[in-house]
C-alpha positions in Angstrom: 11.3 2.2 29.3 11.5 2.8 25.5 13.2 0.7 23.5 14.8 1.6 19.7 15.9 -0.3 17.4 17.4 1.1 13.9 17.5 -0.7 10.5 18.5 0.0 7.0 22.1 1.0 7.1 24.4 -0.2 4.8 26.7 0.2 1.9 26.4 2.3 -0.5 28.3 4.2 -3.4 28.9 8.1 -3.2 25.4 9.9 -4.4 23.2 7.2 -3.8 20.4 6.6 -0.7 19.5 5.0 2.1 16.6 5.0 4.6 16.9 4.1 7.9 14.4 3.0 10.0 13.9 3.5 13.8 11.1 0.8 15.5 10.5 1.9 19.0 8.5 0.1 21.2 7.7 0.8 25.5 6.2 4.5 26.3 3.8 6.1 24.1 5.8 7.4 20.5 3.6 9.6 20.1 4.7 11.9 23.3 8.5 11.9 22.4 10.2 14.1 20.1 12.4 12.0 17.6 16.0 12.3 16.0 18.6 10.6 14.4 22.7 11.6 15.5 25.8 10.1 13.9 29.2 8.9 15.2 32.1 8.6 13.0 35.1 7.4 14.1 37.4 9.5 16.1 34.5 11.3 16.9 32.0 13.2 18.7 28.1 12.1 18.5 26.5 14.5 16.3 23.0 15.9 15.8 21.6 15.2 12.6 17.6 15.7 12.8 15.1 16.0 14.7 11.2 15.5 14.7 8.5 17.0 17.1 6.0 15.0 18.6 3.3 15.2 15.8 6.2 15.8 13.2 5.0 18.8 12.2 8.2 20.9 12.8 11.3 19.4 11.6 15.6 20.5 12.0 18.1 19.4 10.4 22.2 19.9 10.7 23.6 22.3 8.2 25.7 19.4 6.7 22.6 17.2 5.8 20.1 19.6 4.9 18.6 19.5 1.3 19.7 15.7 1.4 18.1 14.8 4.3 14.4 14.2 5.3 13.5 12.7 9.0 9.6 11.6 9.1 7.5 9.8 11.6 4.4 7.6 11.9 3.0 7.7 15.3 0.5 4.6 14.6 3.8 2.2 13.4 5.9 4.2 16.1 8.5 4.5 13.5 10.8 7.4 12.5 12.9 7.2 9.4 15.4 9.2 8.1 15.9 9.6 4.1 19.4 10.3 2.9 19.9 10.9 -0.7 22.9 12.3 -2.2 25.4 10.6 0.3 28.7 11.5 0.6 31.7 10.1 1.9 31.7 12.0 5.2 28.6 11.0 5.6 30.1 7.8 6.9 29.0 7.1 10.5 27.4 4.6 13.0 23.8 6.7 12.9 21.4 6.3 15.9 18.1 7.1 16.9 17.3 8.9 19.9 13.7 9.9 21.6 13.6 12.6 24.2 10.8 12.9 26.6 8.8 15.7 27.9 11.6 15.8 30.8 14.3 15.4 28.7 15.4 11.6 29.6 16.9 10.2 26.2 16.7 6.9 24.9 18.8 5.8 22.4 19.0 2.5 19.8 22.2 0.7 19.5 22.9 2.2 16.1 23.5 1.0 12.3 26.4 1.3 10.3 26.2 3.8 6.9 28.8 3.7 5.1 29.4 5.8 1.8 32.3 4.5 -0.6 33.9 7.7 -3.1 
């Protein structure tokens, strides 16, 4: 059983940054692919990043790409996610998900972001 648990979120004015954090602990980290999805209200979940397993190839969702950078450390078994250049509809409960070779996901209980115009 893998257990995530995200840090960092937060407010924060429009253009400014954050980086979340995603501990995960249980399993081996270094055998799941990584990625970060966002909820805002009224909302679907939606993708925002993804990492593979040695973090060599990287995705990101049209909306958050240039702004964006997902990263991983397979000795902390941590995965964070850099946003710079927020925006207001960046606004979103933002959680971390890992996906095993079988495609089970696990998935942290999430951290508010929330960008002010």
């Amino acid at each position: 059983q893998v257990q995530l648990v995200e840090s960092g979120g937060g407010l924060v004015q429009a253009g400014g940054s954050l980086r979340l954090s995603c501990a995960a602990s249980g399993g081996t980290f270094s055998y799941y692919a990584m990625g970060w999805f966002r909820q805002a209200p009224g909302k679907d979940r939606e993708f925002v990043a993804t990492i593979s397993t040695t973090g060599g190839d990287t995705y990101y969702a049209d909306s958050v790409k240039g702004r964006f950078t997902i990263s991983r450390d397979n000795a902390k078994n941590t995965v964070w996610l850099q946003m710079n250049s927020l925006k207001p509809e960046d606004t979103a409960v933002y959680y971390c998900n890992a996906r095993t070779v079988v495609a089970t996901d696990y998935w942290g209980q999430g951290t508010q972001v929330t960008v002010s115009s």
